[in-house]
C-alpha positions, 0 to 999 in steps of 0.5 A: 276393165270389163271381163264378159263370158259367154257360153255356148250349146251349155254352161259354165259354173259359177266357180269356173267363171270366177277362175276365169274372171281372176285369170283374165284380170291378170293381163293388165299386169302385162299390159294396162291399156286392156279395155275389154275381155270377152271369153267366150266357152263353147261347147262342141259335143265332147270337146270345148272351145275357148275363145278370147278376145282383148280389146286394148287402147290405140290397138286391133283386138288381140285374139286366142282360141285352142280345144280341149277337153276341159275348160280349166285347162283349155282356158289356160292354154289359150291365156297362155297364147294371149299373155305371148301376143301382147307381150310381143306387141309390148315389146315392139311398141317400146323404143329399145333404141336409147342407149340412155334413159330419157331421165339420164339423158336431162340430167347430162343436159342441165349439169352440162347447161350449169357447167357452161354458164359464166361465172360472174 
C-alpha cells in the first residue's frame, strides 16, 4: 500500500508526515483491500484543508476532507470520516443474510451424506 502527502501554499513537518503516514496505514485494519492513500494538506491562509483520497480493490475512490485550524486535528477528523465510509461499505458488501456459516452449513452436509449411506 502506498501512503503519498502533498502539500499545498506550505509544508508539512517531518514529524507531522510520519503521524500522518502511521494513521493512513491504519485502515487496512478496516479494510484490506486499500491500495493507495493519497493525503493531500492545503494551506489556505489561517485555515488548513485535509483531503484524503482511498483507492481500494473492486471499488470507486473513497473520499474525505474537513477544515481546521491544525493539521494534526484537521487530519484526524477527516480520518475519522474516511474509517466510517468504509466501514459502511464493508458492512454492505458482506452477506448478512445466512443464518449459518458457510463452514456450518458443509459440515450439516457431510454428516448428513455420511448418515445416509447404506450400510453394508
Amino acid at each position: 500500500m502506498q501512503v503519498a502527502i502533498t502539500s499545498r501554499h506550505g509544508n508539512v513537518s517531518d514529524h507531522t508526515r510520519e503521524y500522518i503516514i502511521t494513521k493512513s496505514e491504519k485502515l487496512l485494519t478496516y479494510f484490506e483491500r486499500v491500495t493507495a492513500i493519497q493525503v493531500t494538506v492545503d494551506y489556505e491562509g489561517d485555515h488548513v484543508k485535509i483531503e484524503i483520497l482511498v483507492n481500494a480493490e473492486h471499488k470507486h475512490n473513497f473520499v474525505a476532507h474537513d477544515i481546521g485550524d491544525d493539521v494534526p486535528s484537521t487530519y484526524d477528523r477527516t480520518m475519522h470520516k474516511m474509517e466510517q465510509q468504509i466501514r459502511k461499505y464493508k458492512d454492505k458488501i458482506q452477506d448478512h443474510r445466512r443464518v449459518l456459516s458457510i463452514n456450518k452449513i458443509a459440515e450439516r452436509e457431510s454428516s448428513k451424506a455420511e448418515s445416509e449411506e447404506p450400510a453394508t
